[in-house]
C-alpha positions as CSV (number, residue, x, y, z in Angstrom):
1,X,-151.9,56.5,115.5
2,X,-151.9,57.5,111.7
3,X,-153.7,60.7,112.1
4,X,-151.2,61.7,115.8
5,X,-148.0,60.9,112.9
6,X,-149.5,63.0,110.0
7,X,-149.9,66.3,112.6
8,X,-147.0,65.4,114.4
9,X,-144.9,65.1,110.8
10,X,-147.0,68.1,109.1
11,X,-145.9,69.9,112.0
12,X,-142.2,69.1,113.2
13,X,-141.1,70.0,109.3
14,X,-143.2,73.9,109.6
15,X,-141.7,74.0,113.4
16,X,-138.1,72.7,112.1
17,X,-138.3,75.4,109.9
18,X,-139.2,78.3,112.1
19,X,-136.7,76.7,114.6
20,X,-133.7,77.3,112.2
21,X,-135.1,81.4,111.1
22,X,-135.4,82.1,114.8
23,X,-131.5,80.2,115.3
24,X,-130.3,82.3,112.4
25,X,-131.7,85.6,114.1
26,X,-130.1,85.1,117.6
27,X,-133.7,84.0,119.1
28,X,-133.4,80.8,120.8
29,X,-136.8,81.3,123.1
30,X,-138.9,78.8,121.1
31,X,-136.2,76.0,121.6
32,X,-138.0,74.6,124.5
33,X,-141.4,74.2,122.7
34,X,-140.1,73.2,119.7
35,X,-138.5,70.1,121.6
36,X,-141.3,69.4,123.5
37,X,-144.3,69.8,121.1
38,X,-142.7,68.0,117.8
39,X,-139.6,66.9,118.2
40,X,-140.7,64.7,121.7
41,X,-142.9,62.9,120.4
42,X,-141.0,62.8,117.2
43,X,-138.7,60.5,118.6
44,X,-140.7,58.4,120.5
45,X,-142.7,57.6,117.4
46,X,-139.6,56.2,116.2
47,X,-138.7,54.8,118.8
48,X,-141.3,52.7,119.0
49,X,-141.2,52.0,115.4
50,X,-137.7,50.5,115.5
51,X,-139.1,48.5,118.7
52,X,-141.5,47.1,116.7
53,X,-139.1,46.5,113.2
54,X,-136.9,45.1,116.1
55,X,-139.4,42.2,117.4
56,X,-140.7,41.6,113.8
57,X,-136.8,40.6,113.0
58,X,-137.0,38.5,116.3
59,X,-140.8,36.7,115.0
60,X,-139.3,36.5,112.0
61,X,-136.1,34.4,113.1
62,X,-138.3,32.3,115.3
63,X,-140.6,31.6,112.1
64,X,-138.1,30.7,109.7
65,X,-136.1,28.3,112.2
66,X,-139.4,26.4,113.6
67,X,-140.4,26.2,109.8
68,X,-137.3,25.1,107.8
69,X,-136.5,22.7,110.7
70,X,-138.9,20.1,109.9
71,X,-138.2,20.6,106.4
72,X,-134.6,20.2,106.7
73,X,-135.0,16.7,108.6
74,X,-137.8,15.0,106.4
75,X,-137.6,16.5,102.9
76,X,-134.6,17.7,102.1
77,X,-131.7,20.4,103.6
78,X,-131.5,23.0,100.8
79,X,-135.2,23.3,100.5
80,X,-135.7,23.8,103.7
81,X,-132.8,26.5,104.2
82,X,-134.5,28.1,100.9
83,X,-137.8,28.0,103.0
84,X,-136.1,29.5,106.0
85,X,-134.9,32.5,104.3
86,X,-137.6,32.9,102.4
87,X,-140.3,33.7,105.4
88,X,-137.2,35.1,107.1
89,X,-137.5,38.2,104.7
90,X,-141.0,38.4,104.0
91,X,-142.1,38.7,107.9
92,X,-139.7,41.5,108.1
93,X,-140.4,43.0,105.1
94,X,-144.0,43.1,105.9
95,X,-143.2,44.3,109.7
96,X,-141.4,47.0,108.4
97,X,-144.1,48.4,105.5
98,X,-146.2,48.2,108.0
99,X,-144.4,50.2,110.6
100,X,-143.8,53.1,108.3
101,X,-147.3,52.9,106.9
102,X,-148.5,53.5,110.1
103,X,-145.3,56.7,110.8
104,X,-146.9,58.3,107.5
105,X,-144.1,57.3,105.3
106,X,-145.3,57.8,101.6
107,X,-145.5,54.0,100.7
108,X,-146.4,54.7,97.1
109,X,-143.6,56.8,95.8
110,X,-141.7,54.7,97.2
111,X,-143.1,51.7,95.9
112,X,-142.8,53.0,92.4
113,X,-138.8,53.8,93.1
114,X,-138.3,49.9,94.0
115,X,-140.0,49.4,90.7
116,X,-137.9,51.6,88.8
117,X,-134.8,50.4,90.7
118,X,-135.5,47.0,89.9
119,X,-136.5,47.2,86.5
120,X,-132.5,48.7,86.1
121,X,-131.5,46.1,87.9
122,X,-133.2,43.3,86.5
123,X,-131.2,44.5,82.9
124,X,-128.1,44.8,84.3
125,X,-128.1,41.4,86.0
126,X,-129.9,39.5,83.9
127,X,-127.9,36.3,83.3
128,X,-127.9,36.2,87.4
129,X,-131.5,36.5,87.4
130,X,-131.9,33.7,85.1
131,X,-129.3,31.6,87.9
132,X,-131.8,32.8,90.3
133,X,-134.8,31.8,88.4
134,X,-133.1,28.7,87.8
135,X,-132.2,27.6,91.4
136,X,-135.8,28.2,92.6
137,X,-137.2,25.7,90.0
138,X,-134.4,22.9,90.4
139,X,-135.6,23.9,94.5
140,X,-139.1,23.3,93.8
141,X,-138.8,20.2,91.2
142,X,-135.4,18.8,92.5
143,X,-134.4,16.9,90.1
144,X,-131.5,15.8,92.2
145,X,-130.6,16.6,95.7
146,X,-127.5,16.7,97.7
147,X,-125.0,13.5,97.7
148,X,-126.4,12.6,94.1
149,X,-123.8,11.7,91.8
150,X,-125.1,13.9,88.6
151,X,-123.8,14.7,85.0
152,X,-124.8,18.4,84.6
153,X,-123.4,21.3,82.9
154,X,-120.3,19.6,81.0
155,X,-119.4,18.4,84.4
156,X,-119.8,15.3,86.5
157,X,-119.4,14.9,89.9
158,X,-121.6,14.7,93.8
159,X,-123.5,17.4,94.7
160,X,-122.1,19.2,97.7
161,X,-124.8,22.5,98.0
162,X,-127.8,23.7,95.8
163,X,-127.5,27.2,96.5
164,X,-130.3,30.0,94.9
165,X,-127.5,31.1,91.9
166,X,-124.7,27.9,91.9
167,X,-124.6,24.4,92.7
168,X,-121.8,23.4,94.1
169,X,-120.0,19.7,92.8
170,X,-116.8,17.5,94.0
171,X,-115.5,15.7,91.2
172,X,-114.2,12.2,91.8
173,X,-110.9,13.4,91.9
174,X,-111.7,15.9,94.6
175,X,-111.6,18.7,92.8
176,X,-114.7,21.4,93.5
177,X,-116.4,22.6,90.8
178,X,-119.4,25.9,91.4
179,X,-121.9,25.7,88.0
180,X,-124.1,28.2,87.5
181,X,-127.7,26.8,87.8
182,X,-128.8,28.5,84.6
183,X,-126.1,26.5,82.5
184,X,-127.6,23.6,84.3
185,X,-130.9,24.0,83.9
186,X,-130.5,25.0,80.1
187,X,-129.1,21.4,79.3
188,X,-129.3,18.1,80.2
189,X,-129.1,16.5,83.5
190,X,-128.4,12.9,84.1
191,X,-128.7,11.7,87.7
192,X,-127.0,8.7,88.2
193,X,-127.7,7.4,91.9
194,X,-131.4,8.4,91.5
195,X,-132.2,4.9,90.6
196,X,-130.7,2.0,93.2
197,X,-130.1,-0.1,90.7
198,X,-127.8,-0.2,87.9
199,X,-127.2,-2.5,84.3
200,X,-123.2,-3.3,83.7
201,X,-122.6,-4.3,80.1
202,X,-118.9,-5.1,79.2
203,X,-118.6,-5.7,75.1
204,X,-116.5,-8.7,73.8
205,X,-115.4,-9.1,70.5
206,X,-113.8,-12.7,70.1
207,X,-112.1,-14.7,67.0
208,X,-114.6,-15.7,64.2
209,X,-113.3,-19.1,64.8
210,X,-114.0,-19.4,68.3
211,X,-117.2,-21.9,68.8
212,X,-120.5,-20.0,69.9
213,X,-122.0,-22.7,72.3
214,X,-118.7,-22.5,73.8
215,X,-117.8,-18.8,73.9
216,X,-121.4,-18.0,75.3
217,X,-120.6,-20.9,78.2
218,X,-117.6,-19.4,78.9
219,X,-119.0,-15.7,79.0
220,X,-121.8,-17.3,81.3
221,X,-119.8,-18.4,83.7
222,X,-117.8,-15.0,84.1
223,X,-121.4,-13.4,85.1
224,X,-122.0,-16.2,87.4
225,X,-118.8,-15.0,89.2
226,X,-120.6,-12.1,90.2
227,X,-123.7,-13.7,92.1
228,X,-122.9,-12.3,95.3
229,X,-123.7,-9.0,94.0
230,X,-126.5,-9.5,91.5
231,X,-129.8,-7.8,91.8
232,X,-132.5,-10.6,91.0
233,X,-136.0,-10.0,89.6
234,X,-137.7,-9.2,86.8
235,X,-135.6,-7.4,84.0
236,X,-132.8,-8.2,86.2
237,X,-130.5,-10.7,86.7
238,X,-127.5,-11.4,84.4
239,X,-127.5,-12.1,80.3
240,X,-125.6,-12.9,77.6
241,X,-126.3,-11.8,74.0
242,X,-124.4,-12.2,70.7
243,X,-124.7,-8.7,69.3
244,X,-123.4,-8.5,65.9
245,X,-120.3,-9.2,63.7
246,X,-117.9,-7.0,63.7
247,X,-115.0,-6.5,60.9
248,X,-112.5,-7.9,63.1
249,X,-114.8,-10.4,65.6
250,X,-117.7,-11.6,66.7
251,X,-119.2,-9.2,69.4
252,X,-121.2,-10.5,72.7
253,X,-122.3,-8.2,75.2
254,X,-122.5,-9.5,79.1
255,X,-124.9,-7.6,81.4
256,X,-125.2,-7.6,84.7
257,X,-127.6,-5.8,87.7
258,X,-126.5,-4.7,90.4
259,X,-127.3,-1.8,93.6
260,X,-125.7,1.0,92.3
261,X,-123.4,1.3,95.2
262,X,-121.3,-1.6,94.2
263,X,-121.3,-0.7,90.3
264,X,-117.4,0.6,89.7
265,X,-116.0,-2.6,91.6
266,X,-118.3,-5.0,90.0
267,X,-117.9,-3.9,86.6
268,X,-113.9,-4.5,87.4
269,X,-114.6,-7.5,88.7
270,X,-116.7,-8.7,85.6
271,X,-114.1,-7.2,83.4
272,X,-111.6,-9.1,84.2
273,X,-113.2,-12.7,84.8
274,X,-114.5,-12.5,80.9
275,X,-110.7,-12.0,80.3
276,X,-109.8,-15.2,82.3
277,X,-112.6,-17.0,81.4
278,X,-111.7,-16.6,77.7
279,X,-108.4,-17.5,78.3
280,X,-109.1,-20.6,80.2
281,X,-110.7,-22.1,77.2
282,X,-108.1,-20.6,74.2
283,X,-110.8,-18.0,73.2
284,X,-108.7,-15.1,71.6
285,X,-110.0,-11.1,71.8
286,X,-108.6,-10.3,68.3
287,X,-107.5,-6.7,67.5
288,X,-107.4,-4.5,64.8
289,X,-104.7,-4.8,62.6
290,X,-103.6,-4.6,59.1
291,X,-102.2,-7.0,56.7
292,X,-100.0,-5.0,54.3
293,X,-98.5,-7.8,51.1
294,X,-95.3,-7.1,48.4
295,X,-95.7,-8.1,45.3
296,X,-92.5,-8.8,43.6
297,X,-91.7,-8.2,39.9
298,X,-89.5,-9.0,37.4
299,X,-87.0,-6.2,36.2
300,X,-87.5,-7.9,32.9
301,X,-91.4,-7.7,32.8
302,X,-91.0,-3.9,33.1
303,X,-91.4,-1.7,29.3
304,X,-88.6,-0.1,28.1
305,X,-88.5,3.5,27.6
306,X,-86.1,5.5,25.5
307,X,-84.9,8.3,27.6
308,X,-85.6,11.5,27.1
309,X,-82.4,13.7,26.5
310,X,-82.8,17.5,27.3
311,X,-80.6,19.8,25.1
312,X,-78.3,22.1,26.6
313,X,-79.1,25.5,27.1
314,X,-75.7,26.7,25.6
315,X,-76.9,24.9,22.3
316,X,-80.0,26.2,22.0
317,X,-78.8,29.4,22.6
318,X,-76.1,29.0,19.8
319,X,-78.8,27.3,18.2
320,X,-80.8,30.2,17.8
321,X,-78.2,33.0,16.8
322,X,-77.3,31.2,14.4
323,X,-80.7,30.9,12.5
324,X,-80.8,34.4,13.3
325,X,-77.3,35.6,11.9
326,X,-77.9,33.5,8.3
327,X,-81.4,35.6,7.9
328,X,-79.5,39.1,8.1
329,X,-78.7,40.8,4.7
């Protein structure tokens, strides 16, 4: 089939241009065998080329959906959509290289302009590159996946879409945000569903005469308030611990585990029964504040000062022409 293309195409382009001298002198005898020696077959070769581009899209569909599908279902969506398009364009590519390899199409120059044309591009774009470049390595590592609740790129939020150049993210007060993945990749990512537990601490500063044993009973008891909802086990649990002395109060700290599904309402909830369990047994939550005092004095204590009397300007003036006048001869 190669060597029927190479005669076929060394041939139609010497018989195209005899075709067009003998047009351009009025001789239109060799149109017959013109179209049925090169440019018949011509066309059929092509024809059967985009036949064969045209099942190689078709195989190529088929692949990426019978692929990605499992993917999608077991692993995780994005990858396998990444997957899917991913053998989606290199089955046609390669269909398609090889379909012109085999018409005589001169692969190489070719090749080497798709170089060149990248190389330009790859300068010109290079901060969506990066994106790119970016996206395929959170793909292949994931370090979080879609419905994660992340901190990423100055913003924080639950992923909607990993996509190859964005990621998409709906803030908690629905607002959607599209990061770039290379800003995301370049900094630090905190995934905060990734673990199904998570560690409330509320801090406490109370009066410095308020009793420990008693504070620490009462801050107990707030914890056990949450039971229902505590995550038992080993480094689990609740706990309270006196953690230093502040300026203004002695500071505890009351932790509690829970799955991390319940987190925002049981750290309310602990929040306020510390409050009301401090209250219940007179326990104040002192502020800061400032004591400002007045000293008053005695006008009499105070040292006397002679005033000081400015001359007027007049005078000294007056002052001075005269001195000036008496030294004249």
């Amino acid at each position: 089939m190669t060597e029927q293309a190479d005669l076929i195409d060394g041939g139609i382009a010497a018989a195209t241009e005899i075709a067009i001298l003998q047009i351009g002198e009025g001789d239109f005898t060799g149109l017959t065998d013109y179209a049925t020696q090169h440019l018949g077959p011509a066309v059929m070769y092509a024809g059967l080329g985009l036949a064969v581009v045209f099942g190689g899209y078709l195989i190529a569909h088929y692949l990426s959906k019978v692929i990605s599908r499992p993917i999608c279902r077991r692993v995780d969506e994005t990858l396998g959509k990444f997957v899917g398009k991913l053998i989606f364009y290199c089955v046609l590519g390669s269909v398609t290289a090889a379909v012109l390899s085999k018409l005589g199409a001169p692969l190489g120059g070719l090749a080497a302009m798709l170089a060149a044309t990248g190389f330009a591009i790859g300068l010109a774009f290079q901060g969506t590159l990066s994106n790119f470049a970016a996206g395929v390595l959170m793909l292949v590592f994931r370090p979080f996946k879609v419905g994660d609740l992340i901190t990423a790129g100055g913003v924080t939020g639950k992923v909607n879409e990993i996509d190859l150049f964005n990621t998409t993210i709906d803030t908690a007060d629905n607002r959607r945000i599209i990061v770039p993945n290379g800003a995301i990749s370049a900094g630090t990512i905190e995934n905060v569903s990734f673990h199904p537990h998570r560690r409330i601490e509320v801090v406490v500063g109370v009066d410095y005469s308020a009793d420990l044993p008693e504070t620490r009973l009462a801050l107990e008891k707030a914890a056990a308030a949450l039971e229902s909802k505590t995550i038992a086990g080993e480094g689990r649990g609740i706990a309270v611990i006196l953690s230093g002395l502040g300026d203004n109060a002695v500071e505890w700290k009351v932790r509690v585990w829970v799955a991390a599904a319940d987190y925002w309402s049981a750290q309310e909830c602990l929040i306020g029964e510390v409050k009301q369990q401090l209250d219940s047994v007179g326990i104040s939550i002192p502020f800061p504040q400032m004591d400002v005092h007045f000293n008053q004095i005695d006008p009499g204590e105070l040292p006397r000062r002679r005033p000081r009397v400015r001359p007027l300007r007049r005078e000294n003036d007056d002052l001075f022409s005269g001195s000036a006048s008496s030294r004249r001869p």
